[in-house]
C-alpha positions as CSV (number, residue, x, y, z in Angstrom):
1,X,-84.9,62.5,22.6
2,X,-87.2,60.5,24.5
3,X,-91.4,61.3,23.3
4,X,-93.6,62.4,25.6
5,X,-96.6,60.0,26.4
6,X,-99.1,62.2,23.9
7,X,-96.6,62.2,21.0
8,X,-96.5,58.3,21.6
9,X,-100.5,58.1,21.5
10,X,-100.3,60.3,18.4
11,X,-98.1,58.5,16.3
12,X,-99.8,54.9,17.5
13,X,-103.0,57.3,16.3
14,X,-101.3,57.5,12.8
15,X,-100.0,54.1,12.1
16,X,-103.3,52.4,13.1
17,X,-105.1,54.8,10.8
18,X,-102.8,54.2,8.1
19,X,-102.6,50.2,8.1
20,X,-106.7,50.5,8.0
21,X,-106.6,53.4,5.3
22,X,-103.8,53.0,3.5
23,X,-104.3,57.4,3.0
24,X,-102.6,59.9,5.0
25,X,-103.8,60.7,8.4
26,X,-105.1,63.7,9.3
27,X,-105.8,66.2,12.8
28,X,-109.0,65.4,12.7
29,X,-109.1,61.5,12.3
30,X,-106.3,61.2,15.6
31,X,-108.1,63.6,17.3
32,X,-110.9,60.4,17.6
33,X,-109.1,58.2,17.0
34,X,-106.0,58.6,20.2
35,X,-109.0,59.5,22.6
36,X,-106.7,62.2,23.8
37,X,-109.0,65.1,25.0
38,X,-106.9,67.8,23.2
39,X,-107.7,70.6,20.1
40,X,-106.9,69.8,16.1
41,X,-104.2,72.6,16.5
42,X,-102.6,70.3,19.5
43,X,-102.8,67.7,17.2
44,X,-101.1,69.2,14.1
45,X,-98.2,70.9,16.2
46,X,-97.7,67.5,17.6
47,X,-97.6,66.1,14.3
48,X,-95.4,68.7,12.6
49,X,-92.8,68.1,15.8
50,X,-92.7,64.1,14.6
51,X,-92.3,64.8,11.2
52,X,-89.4,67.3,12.0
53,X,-87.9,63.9,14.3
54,X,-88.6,61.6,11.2
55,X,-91.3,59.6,13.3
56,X,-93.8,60.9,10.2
57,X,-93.3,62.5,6.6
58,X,-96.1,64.4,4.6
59,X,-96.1,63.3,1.3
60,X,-98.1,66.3,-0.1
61,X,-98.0,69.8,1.6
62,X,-102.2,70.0,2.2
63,X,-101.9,65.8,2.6
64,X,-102.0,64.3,6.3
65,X,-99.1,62.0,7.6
66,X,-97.6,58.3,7.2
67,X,-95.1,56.8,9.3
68,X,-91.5,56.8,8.1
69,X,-89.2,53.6,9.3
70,X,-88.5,55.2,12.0
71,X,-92.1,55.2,13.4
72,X,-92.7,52.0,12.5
73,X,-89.7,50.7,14.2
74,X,-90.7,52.5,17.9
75,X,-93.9,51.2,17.3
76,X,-92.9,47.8,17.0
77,X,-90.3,48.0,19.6
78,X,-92.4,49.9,22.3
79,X,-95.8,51.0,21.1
80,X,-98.1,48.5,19.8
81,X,-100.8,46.9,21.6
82,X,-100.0,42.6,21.9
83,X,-103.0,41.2,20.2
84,X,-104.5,37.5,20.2
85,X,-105.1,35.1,17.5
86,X,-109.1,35.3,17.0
87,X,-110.8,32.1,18.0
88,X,-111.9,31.4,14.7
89,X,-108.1,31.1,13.4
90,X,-106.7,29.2,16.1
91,X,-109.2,26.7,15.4
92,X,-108.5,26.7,11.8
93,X,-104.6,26.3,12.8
94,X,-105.1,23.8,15.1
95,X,-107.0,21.7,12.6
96,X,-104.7,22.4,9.5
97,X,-101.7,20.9,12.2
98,X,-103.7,17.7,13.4
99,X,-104.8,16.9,9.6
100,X,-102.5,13.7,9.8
101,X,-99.5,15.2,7.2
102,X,-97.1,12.7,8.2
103,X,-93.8,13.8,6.3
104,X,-92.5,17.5,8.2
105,X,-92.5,19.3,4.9
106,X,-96.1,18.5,3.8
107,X,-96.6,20.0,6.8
108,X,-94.9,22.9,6.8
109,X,-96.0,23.5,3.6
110,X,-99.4,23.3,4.6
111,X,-98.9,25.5,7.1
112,X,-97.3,28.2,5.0
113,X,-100.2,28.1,2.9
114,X,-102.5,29.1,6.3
115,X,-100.5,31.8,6.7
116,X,-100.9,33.2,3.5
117,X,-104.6,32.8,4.2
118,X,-104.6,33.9,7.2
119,X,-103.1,37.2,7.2
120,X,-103.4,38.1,2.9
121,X,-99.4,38.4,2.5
122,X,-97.3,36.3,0.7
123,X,-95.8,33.5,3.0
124,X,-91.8,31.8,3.2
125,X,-91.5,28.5,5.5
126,X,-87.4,28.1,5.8
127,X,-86.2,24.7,7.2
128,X,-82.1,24.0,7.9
129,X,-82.1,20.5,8.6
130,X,-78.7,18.9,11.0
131,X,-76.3,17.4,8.3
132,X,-77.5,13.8,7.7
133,X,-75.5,10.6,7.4
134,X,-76.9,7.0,6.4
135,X,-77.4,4.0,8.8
136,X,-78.2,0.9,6.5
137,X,-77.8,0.4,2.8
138,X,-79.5,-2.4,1.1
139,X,-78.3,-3.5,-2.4
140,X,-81.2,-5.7,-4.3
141,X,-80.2,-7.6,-7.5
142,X,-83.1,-7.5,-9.6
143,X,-81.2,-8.8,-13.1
144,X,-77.7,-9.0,-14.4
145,X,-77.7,-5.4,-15.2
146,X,-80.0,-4.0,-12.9
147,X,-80.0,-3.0,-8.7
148,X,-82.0,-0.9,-6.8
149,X,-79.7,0.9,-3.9
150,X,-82.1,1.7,-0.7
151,X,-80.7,4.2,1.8
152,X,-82.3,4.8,5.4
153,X,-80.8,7.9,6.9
154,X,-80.4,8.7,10.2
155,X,-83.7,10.8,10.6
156,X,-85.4,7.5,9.5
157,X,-86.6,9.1,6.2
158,X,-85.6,6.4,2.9
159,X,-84.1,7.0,-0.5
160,X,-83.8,4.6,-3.3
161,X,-82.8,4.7,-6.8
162,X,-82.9,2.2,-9.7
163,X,-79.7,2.0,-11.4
164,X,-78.7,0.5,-14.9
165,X,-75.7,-0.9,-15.2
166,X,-73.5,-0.7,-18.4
167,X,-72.1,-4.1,-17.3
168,X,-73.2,-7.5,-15.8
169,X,-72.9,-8.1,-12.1
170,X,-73.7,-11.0,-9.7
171,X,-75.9,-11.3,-7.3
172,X,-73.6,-12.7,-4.7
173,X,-71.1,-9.5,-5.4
174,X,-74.3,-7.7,-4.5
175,X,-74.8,-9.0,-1.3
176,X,-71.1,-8.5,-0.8
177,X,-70.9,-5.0,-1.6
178,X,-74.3,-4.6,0.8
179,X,-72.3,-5.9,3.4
180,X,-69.2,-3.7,3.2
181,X,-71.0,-0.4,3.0
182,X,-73.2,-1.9,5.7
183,X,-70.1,-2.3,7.8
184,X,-68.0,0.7,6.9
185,X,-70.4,3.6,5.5
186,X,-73.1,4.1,8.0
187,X,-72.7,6.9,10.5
188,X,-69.8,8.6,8.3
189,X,-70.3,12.6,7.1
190,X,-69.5,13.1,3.8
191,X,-66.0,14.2,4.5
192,X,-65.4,10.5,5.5
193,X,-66.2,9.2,2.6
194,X,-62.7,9.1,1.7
195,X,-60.6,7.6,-2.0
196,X,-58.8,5.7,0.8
197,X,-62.3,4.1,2.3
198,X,-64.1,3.6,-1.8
199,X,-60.3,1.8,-2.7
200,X,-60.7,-1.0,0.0
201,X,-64.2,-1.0,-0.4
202,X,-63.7,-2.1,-4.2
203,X,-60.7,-4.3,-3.3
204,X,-63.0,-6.3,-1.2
205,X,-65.5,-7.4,-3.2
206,X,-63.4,-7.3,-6.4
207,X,-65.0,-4.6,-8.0
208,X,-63.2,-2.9,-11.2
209,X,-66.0,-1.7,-13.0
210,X,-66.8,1.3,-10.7
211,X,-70.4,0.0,-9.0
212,X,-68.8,0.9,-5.3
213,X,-68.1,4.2,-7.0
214,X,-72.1,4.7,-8.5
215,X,-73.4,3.5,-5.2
216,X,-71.0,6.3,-3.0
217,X,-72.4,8.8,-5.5
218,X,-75.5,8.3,-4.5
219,X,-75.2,8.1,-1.1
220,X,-73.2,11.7,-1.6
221,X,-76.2,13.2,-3.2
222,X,-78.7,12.4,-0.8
223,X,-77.0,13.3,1.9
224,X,-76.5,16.5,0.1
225,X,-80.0,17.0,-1.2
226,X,-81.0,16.1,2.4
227,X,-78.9,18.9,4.1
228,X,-79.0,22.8,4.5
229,X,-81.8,24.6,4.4
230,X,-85.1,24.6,2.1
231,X,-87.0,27.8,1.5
232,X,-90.8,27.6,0.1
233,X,-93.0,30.3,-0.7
234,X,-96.7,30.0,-0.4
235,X,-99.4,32.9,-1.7
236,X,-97.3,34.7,-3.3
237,X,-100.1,36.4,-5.5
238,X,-101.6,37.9,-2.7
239,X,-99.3,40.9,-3.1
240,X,-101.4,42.4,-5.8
241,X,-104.1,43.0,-3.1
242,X,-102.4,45.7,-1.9
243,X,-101.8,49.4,-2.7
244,X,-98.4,49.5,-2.1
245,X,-97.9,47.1,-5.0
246,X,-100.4,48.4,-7.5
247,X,-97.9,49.3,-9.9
248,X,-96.7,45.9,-12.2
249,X,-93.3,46.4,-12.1
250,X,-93.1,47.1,-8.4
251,X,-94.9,43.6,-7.8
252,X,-93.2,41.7,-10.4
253,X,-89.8,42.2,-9.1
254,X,-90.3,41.7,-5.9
255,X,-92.5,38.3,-6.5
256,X,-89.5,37.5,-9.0
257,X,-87.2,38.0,-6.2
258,X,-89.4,35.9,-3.9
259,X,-89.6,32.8,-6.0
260,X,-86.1,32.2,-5.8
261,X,-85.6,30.1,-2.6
262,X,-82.0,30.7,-2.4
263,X,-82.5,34.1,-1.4
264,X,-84.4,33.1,2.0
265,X,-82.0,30.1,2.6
266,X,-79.6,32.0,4.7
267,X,-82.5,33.3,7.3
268,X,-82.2,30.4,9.3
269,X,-79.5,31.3,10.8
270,X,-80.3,34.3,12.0
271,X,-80.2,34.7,15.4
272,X,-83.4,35.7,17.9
273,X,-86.2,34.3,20.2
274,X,-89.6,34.5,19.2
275,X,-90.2,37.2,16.8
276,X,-88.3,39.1,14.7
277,X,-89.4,42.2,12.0
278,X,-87.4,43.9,9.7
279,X,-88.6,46.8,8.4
280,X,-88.2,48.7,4.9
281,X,-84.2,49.4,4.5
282,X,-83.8,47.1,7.6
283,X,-83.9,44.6,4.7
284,X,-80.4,43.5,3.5
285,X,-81.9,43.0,-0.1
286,X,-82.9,46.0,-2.4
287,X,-85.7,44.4,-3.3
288,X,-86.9,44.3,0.0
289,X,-86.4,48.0,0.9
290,X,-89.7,49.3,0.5
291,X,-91.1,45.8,2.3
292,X,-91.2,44.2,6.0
293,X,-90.7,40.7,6.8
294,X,-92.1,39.3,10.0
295,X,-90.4,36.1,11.2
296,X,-91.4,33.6,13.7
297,X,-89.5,30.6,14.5
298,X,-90.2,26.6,15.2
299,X,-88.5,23.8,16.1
300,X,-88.8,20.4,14.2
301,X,-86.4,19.0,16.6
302,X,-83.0,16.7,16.1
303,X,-81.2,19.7,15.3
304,X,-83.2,20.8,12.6
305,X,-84.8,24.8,12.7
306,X,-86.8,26.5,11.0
307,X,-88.6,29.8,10.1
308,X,-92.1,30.9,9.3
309,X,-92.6,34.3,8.0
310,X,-94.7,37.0,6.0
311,X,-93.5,39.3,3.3
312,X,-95.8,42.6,3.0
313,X,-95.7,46.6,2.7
314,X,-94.4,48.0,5.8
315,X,-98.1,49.1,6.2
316,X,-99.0,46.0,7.6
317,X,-100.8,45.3,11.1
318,X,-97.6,44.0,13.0
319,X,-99.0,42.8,16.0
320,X,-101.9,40.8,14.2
321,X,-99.5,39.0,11.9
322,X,-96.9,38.6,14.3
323,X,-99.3,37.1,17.0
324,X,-100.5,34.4,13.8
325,X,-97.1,33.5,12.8
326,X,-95.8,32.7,16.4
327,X,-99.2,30.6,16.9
328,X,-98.4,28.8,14.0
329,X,-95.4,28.4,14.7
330,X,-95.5,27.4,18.3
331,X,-98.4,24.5,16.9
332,X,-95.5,23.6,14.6
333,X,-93.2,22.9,16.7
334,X,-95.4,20.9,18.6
335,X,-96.7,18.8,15.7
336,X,-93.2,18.6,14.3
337,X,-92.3,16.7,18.1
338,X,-95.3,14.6,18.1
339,X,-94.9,13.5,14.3
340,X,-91.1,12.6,15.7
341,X,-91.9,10.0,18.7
342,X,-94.6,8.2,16.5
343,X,-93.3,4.2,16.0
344,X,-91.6,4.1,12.7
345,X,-92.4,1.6,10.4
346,X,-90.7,-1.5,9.6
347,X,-87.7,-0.6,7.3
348,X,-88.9,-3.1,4.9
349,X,-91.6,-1.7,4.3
350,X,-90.4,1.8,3.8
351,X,-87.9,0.4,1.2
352,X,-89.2,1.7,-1.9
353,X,-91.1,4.7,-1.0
354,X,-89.6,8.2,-2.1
C-alpha cells in the first residue's frame, strides 16, 4: 500500500529524531518536529498505523517509536532530503587529495582515514586492480652468487628483489637470461607463462641450475600480489562512540569481522552507479545484520575500480554520509586521473624503489 503524504512526513519525523536522539520518538516531538499542523492523537494513530505496516516498532509498550528496516529503506529510496558537503569539509577533502601522495594507495588510504574523520564511522577503501603483466625485466649481476631481478609492470609501478643464489653464475649468462625474458615474457598473463616457454628459456642460455625457474617465480608473485582487489580499513575504533555498540561483545565482533580484508574484497564487484546502502539484514554477512554500509564508488582508471564506504548502526544520517563519501569519491577519481597522466620517471631511476 502506497503512504499517504502525512504518514511519509511522519516517519521522516521519526528517523530524523532518532539518528539525532538515538531514544524513541514520541507524539509530541513529531508533532514539531514534521511541521504538520495536526493534534498528538493524529500523530499517534498515524504512528500506530506504521508500526502495524512494519515502517516503525515500539520497543517498550509506554516507549515512543524507532524505524524498523523497512522505514529506513523507504527513506533512503524516496524520503530523505539530498544534502551537501559543508564548506568546511570539502575544503578539508580537497586539500587531503592535492597533498602530493604520489602512489594511488597512499592516497586512498589517506582518504579513508577522512572519511573516518569526517563522518565518526569506521571506514573500508576497496581497490580491484586490471590483471597486470610485466614489460621489461632487468637482471643485474652484483657477485658470483648474487642478482637483483627488477620488474616494471605495465601500470609503470617497479618491483625488485635481491636474490641469493646457492650456486655461482656469470655475469654474461645474466645478461643472456635478461635478454630472453626481455624478448619472450613481457606482455604475457600468467597463464602464458607456460613449462613449454621456462624449458626453451633455460635451453637458451644453458641454464640447469633452475635461476630461469627463481626469476619466473618472482615474476608470478608480483603479478599476483599486484592483482585483485585490496580492502583497507581506516577508524575502525570509532564504533565505540556509538550506542548501538555500547555493549563489548557486540563491538568486538563486528571490528573483529571488519579487520579482516578478505571479507570486503568481493564488494568491488558489485554492481551500481553512484551510491549504494545496504541496510541491517540487507547485509549478506551475520555480522553485519544489525549494521548499514554506505558505498560510493571511484575510478582510478586503466581498468582498475574501486569502492569507498562507511560501516555504522543503521541509525546513521544517510544523506550526510552518503553526500561525503560520493565527494570523496568523485575527488578521487579525479586525483587518481591526474596522478596517471603525470611524466613518469626514467626507469632507471625507479629501479630499486619498492
Amino acid at each position: 500500500m502506497d503512504l499517504s503524504e502525512r504518514k511519509k512526513r511522519i516517519l521522516s519525523a521519526v528517523i530524523d529524531e532518532y539518528v539525532k536522539t538515538a531514544e524513541p520518538v514520541g507524539s509530541k516531538a513529531i508533532v514539531g518536529a514534521s511541521g504538520l499542523k495536526v493534534s498528538s492523537a493524529t500523530v499517534r494513530n498515524e504512528l500506530a498505523e506504521l508500526t502495524e505496516l512494519g515502517y516503525l516498532e515500539q520497543p517498550h509498550t509506554s516507549a515512543g517509536r524507532v524505524p524498523t528496516v523497512k522505514g529506513y529503506r523507504l527513506y533512503v529510496n524516496e524520503l530523505m532530503i539530498q544534502k551537501s558537503v559543508p564548506e568546511e569539509d570539502a575544503d578539508a577533502i580537497d586539500k587531503n587529495l592535492r597533498s602530493g601522495l604520489s602512489k594511488p594507495d597512499k592516497m586512498t588510504e589517506a582518504a579513508g582515514r577522512l572519511a573516518a574523520e569526517l563522518t565518526d564511522y569506521p571506514v573500508l577503501t576497496v581497490t580491484r586492480s586490471a590483471p597486470v603483466t610485466i614489460k621489461r625485466y632487468d637482471l643485474i649481476h652484483v657477485d658470483a652468487n648474487t642478482i637483483i631481478v627488477v620488474l616494471l609492470l605495465d601500470d609503470n609501478s617497479v618491483k625488485n628483489k635481491l636474490m641469493t643464489l646457492p650456486f655461482s653464475v656469470e655475469k654474461n649468462m645474466i645478461a643472456r637470461l635478461s635478454a630472453v625474458f626481455n624478448t619472450s615474457f613481457t606482455g604475457k598473463s600468467e597463464e602464458q607463462f607456460s613449462p613449454v616457454l621456462i624449458s626453451a628459456a633455460e635451453r637458451s642460455v644453458g641454464d640447469n641450475m633452475g635461476l630461469t625457474s627463481a626469476v619466473v617465480a618472482f615474476a608470478l608473485e608480483t603479478m599476483a600480489e599486484t592483482a585483485g582487489a585490496r580492502a583497507t580499513l581506516s577508524g575502525g575504533s570509532k564504533l565505540l562512540s556509538h550506542p548501538e555498540f555500547s555493549d563489548p561483545e557486540k563491538a568486538k565482533s563486528l571490528m573483529s569481522y571488519m579487520s579482516d580484508s578478505n571479507h570486503f574484497s568481493g564488494l568491488a564487484t558489485s554492481g551500481f552507479d553512484d551510491i549504494k546502502v545496504m541496510i541491517g539484514p540487507e547485509n549478506i554477512a551475520e555480522e553485519l545484520k544489525d549494521s548499514s554500509v554506505v558505498l560510493a564508488r571511484y575510478d582510478a582508471g586503466d581498468g582498475m575500480q574501486g569502492l569507498i564506504g562507511v560501516v555504522g548502526p543503521t541509525r546513521m544520517d544517510y544523506s550526510a554520509v552518503a553526500a561525503k563519501l560520493k565527494y570523496i569519491a568523485d575527488g578521487l577519481s579525479k586525483a587518481l586521473a591526474e596522478n596517471k597522466d603525470k611524466s613518469i620517471p626514467g626507469f632507471g631511476k625507479l629501479m630499486l624503489r619498492d
